[in-house]
Each structure stands twice: as C-alpha cells, then as structure tokens.
N, C-alpha and C positions, 0 to 999 in steps of 0.2 A: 271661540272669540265672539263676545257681542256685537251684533251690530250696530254703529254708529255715526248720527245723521244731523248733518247741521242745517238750519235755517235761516237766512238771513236777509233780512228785512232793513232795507236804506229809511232813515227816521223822517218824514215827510219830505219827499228825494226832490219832488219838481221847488218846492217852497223855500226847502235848504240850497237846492240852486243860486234861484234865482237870489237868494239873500249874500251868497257871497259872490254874484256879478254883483252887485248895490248892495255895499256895505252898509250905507240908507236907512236899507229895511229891515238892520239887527232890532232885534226885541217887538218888530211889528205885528200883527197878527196879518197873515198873508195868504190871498185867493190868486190861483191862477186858473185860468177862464180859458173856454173854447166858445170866442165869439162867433156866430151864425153869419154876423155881417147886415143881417135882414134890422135890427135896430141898435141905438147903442148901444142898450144891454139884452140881446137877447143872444142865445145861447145857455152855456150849462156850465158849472162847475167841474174843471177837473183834478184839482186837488185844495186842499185846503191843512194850510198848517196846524199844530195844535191848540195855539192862543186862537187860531179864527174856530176852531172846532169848538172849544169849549163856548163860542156864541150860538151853537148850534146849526155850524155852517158844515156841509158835507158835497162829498162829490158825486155828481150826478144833479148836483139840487140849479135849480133855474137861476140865474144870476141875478133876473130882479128879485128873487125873496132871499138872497144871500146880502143881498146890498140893502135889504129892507132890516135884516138881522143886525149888518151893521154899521146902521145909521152912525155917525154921532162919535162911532167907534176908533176914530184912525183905522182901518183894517184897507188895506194895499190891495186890489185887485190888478191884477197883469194879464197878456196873454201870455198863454204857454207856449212856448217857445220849445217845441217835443225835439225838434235834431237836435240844438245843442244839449237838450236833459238825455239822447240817446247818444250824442258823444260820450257825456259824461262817465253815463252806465256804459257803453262799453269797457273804457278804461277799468272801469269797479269790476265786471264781472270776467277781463283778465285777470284780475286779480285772484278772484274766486278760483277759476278754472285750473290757476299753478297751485292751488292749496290743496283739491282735492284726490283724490287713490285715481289711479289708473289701470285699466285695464285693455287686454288685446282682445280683436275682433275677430276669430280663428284664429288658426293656426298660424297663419304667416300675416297675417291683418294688423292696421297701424293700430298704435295706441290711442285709446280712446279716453277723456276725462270722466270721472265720474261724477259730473255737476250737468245741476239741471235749471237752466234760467225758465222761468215759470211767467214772468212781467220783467218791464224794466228797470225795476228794483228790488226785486229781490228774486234767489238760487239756492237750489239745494247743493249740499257738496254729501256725499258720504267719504267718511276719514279712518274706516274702521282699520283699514290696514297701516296708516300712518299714524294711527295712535294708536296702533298693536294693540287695540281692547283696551285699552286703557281709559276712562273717566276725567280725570286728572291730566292725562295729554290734548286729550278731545277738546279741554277747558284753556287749556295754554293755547292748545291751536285758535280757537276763536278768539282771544284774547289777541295773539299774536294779527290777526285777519280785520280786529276792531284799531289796531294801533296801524297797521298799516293803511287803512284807508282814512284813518285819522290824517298821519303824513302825508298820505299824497294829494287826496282830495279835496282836505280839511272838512268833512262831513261825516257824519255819526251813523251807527247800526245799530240793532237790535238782533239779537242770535239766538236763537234758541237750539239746545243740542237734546237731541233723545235717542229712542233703539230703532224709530222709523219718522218719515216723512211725517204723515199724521201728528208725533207728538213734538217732533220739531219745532213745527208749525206753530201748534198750539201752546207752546212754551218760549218761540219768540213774540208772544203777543202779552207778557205775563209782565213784565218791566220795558216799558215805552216811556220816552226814547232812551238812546244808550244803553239797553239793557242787556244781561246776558242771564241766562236762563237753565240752568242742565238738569233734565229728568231722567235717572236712570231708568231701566228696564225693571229695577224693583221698587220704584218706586211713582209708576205709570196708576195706578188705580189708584194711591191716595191723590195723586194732583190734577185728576180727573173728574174724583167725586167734588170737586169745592166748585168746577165751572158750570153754570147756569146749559141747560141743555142748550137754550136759544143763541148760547155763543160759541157751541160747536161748530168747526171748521165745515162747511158746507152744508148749513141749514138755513133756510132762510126765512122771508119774514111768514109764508104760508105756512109751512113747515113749522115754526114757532107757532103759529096761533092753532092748529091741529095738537100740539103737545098740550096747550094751557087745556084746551077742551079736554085731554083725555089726563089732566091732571098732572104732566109730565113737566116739573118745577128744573129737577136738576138732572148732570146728567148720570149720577147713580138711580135716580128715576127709571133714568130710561134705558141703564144697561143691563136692571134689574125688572125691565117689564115686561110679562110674559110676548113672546115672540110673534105667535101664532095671532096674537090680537093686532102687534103692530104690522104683520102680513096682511092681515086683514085692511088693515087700513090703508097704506103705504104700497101694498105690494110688495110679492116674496124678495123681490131684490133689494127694491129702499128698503123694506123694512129691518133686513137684515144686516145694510150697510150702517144703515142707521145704529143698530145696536152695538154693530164691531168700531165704530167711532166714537160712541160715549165709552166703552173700552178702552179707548187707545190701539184698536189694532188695525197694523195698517202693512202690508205686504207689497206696496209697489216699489218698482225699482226707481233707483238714480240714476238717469242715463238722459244724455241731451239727445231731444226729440224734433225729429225734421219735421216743418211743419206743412201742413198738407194743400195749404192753401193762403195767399195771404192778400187781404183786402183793405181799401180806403174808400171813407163815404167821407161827403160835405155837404153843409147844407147852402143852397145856390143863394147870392145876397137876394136876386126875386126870383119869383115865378118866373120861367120862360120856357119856351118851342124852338130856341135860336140855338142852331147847334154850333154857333162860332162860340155864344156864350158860355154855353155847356162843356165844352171841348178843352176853353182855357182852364176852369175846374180838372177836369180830366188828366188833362199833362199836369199840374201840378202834385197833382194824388201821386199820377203814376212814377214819376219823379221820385218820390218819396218813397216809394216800394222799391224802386232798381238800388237806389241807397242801402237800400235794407239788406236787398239779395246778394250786393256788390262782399258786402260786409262776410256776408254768411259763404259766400261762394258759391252761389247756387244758380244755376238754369231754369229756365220754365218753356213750355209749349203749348197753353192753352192760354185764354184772355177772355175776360168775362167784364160786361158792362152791365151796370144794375141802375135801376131808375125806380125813382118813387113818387110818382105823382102829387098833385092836392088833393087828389081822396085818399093817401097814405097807400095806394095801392103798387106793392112794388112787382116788377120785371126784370129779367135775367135774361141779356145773351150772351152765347159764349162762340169763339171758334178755335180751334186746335193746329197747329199749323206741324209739320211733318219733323223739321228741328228745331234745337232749340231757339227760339226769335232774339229778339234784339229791341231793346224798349223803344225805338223808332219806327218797327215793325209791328210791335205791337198798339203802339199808339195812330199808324196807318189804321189796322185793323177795328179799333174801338171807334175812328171816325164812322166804318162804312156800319159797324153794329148800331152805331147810334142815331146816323142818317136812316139807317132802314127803319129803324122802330119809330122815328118822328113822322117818318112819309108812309107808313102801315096804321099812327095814331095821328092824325091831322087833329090839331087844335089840344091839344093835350099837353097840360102846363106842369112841370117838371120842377118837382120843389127839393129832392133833392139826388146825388148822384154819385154812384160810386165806378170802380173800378178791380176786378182783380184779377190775382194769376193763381195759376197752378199747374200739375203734371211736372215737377223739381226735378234737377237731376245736375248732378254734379261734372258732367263733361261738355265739355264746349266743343258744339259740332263745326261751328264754322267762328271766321272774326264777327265779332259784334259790332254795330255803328253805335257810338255815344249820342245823349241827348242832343248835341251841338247837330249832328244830323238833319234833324227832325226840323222844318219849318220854322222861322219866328215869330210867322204869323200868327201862331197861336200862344204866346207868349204873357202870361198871364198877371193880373192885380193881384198879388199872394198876402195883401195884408189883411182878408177877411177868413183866412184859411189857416189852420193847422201845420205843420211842417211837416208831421207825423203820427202814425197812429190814429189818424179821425177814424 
C-alpha cells in the first residue's frame, strides 16, 4: 500500500482573516504588520495577501518600503492581530487532526493523530490507511477537508497530496489559492523536472545563487549533477539532501512534534535600563506563551530571559526551578533575571526583549496560580505589541 501524504496550506490565512472580521476589505489588497511601536510605521511585514504581493510586497519586508510599494494603491495595512488568527487556526487544525490515520503509542499507549502542524496555517496529515492506498480516496478526502473549512470557517486552502511530505509540499504550492494538487508516486520525477531548482522546498536565496554559478537552472539539473562535486561544495550532507529533494525523496514521518522550547521577543517602543519598563513587555510576551501551553497541555521548568542591546548584542539567562512553575512564578523569576543583568550591566540601553520556557512535560506537579496572581503593577500598554508569536 502507497504511502500517502497531504499538505495543507490556509490561502493567505492572517489577510483572509482579517477580511472576513471587515467585510470592508473584500477585494482589497491587504498587509498586516508587526508594529515595533518605535515610529508610526516602523516594524515588518508579516503577511501580505496576493493582490498586495503581486505589488511586490512580502513578509518580512519593512513597512515603510511596503507602504512606499503601495503608494496611491488603496492597499489596507492592519496590525496583526496573531490570538485571534491562533484562535482561528486552532479550530482549522481540529479539523485537520479528525481527518488524519491514527496510530497507538505501544502497546497499551493512547492513540496518537498522524498530523503534523508545522506553522499556523498549515499541517501535514498522512491518510494512507483511510484511503486504503487509494489515489482517488486520498482526492475525495482533501476535497472533502477543502469543503469543510469552506463551511465552517468560510476561508480557502490549498492541498497538495503525494507519497511523502517533501512532494506534498511541493505540490500544494503548484495551484494558489484554492488549489488541490495530487502527484502520484509514479508520477514524482516528471512534476519535479518542470520546477526551477531555486524553488525547491528548503533552498534558499544563497543556495540559489551557488546553483546559478555551478549552472544549476532546474531541478533535473541538479538531481542529475554529479554528487561528489555538489559534496564538494555543499557538504556530504547538504549535498546529498539536496539531490534527494530535487528527486522528490523524502522519508520523514508524520507525527505531531513537542516542541523543545518556545519563545517571544518584542521590540521595546524605546531604548531603556527601566526594568518596570521592560518587565511590562515581559508579562505581556509571557502571557501569550501560557496561552499557548494552556492549549497544548503542557508544563515547563526552566525560564529563560533574552536581551538585546543597541549594539544588537544579545544575552541569555536562564533558571530551572525543581517542578513544574506556574506562569506567575515564573514571571517572579524573569523579574530577578532581568534586575540582575541590568545592576551587572549599569547603563546598558535595551532595545529589545524576549522571554522563554522550556524542560515540557505533561504532568502537573502541584495547582498552578493564573495570571490574575501576578501583581498589576506591572500591567502593560499591549497596543505596540503582538498578541503572539513575535
């Protein structure tokens, strides 16, 4: 029985949001921003819909030369507003998680989904056993998975189905938006020779300009380039991942993955040493991770505080506490971290500041106190900040 592996890709998820809170903004071209707070438009892009893309607006790009892109243009810039675009995706990737095969964790071990949320919008499912090998079920299933989030959430996907992750992937990138995409397992090397190496799944812009130099156009180029030269170049391991990708072969599994660590940085509206200043950033970030956790069900025992100075020079401390803490405990603990690094660095102006946890574990050693706990005093101005995800 083939293996078989869906992809699915939510069609510009933060833009389509916000377009159906503000019915307004149907047919606009729409940016939603991660304002720094430090000017009116400074900060970054972090999504941009297709009509704003095709002005050559992208995410990651600074907001003043996205607004300089589009002058003139009607184009909607918002802030992102990431808990409720993480409400949303929750609800979506329930969805996901009852479509895909299950399996047991040992012997007597709960059932386990075989979907793998990757970002928060979009999950791998593998379906191979609920579409008993079949091509044509595999097709109905994502069909069935596009009309469902059609109804509930009234926003669009893109699906790509193949024999692994890898060509998933790269086959829900093939018809955007709404698109659905199926590569069989016999038919992986011709829908692979047509893609430009440079837009192989996990190469990037360096990686791209090393292939033009070594001549490397498309990616039968480069799954037909002697090996030993791209070892040479890349290294035995890139190099060789590299080739098994313009391939299509891809051998990881589907399996939702605890994640090892999980962090929030902001950028502070100024420069400061004021650790009341600093602190109301902090509980805001941290805030936004116990949401996160609450979701997942999960515990943590370490707390780590990160700082990045005006010379962009960053610092890490961390401390471990014996159970699992309690985000009031833990935010006690980021005070005394962050008081010690300020009175160890006198004069030392802090541009900007993060927060994380780690050491996960899913048993709760003792009751936990909620935010409401925690001081008001440090009760923060959230409208220069992220909800989530910074």
């Amino acid at each position: 029985m083939p293996r078989i592996i869906l992809h699915v890709d939510m069609d510009s998820f933060y833009a389509s949001v916000e377009e159906l809170r503000n019915p307004g903004l149907k047919g606009r071209a729409i940016v939603t921003c991660m304002f720094s707070g430090r000017s009116k438009d400074s900060g970054a892009v972090s999504a941009a819909n297709y009509k704003a893309r095709e002005l050559g607006i992208r995410s990651g790009m600074p907001i003043k030369i996205a607004k300089r892109l589009a002058k003139g243009k009607g184009v909607a810039f918002l802030p992102s507003d990431r808990e409720y675009y993480r409400e949303v995706s929750s609800r979506i990737m329930d969805i996901l998680r009852r479509e895909a095969d299950e399996k047991r964790e040992g012997v007597r071990g709960r059932l386990q989904s075989m979907f793998e949320q990757v970002s928060v919008d979009e999950a791998y499912l593998d379906v191979s056993r609920r579409s008993e090998g079949s091509w044509d079920s595999a097709r109905e299933i994502a069909e069935s998975i596009k009309r469902k989030i059609r109804e509930k959430e009234n926003l669009t996907c893109s699906i790509g189905i193949g024999p692994n992750k890898l060509v998933a992937k790269m086959a829900s990138r093939a018809q955007k938006p709404d698109g659905l995409t199926l590569v069989k397992d016999s038919e992986v090397q011709g829908f692979f020779e047509k893609i430009p190496a440079a837009k192989l799944f996990g190469v990037g812009p360096q990686t791209a300009k090393v292939f033009e130099k070594l001549g490397i156009k498309t990616s039968k180029d480069l799954a037909d380039y002697d090996l030993k030269k791209l070892e040479a170049v890349f290294g035995s391991k890139k190099g060789r991942v590299l080739q098994d990708t313009a391939r299509g072969i891809d051998n990881d599994p589907v399996e939702e993955r605890e994640a090892q660590q999980i962090s929030r940085m902001a950028t502070l509206k100024k420069d400061s040493d004021n650790p009341k200043d600093i602190l109301e950033n902090i509980r805001e970030l941290a805030r936004d991770i116990d949401l996160e956790l609450k979701s997942k069900g999960l515990f943590y025992r370490t707390v780590s505080v990160i700082t990045i100075d005006t010379h962009l020079q960053m610092q890490t401390r961390s401390r471990t506490t014996i159970e699992s803490s309690s985000l009031s405990k833990n935010l006690d603990i980021a005070k005394e971290l962050l008081e010690d690094f300020l009175e160890q660095n006198p004069g030392r102006m802090l541009r900007r500041v993060g927060i994380r946890v780690s050491g996960f574990s899913r048993k709760k050693e003792k009751k936990q106190r909620t935010l409401g706990d925690f001081p008001k005093e440090i009760e923060c101005d959230k409208s220069h900040l992220p909800s989530k995800n910074a």
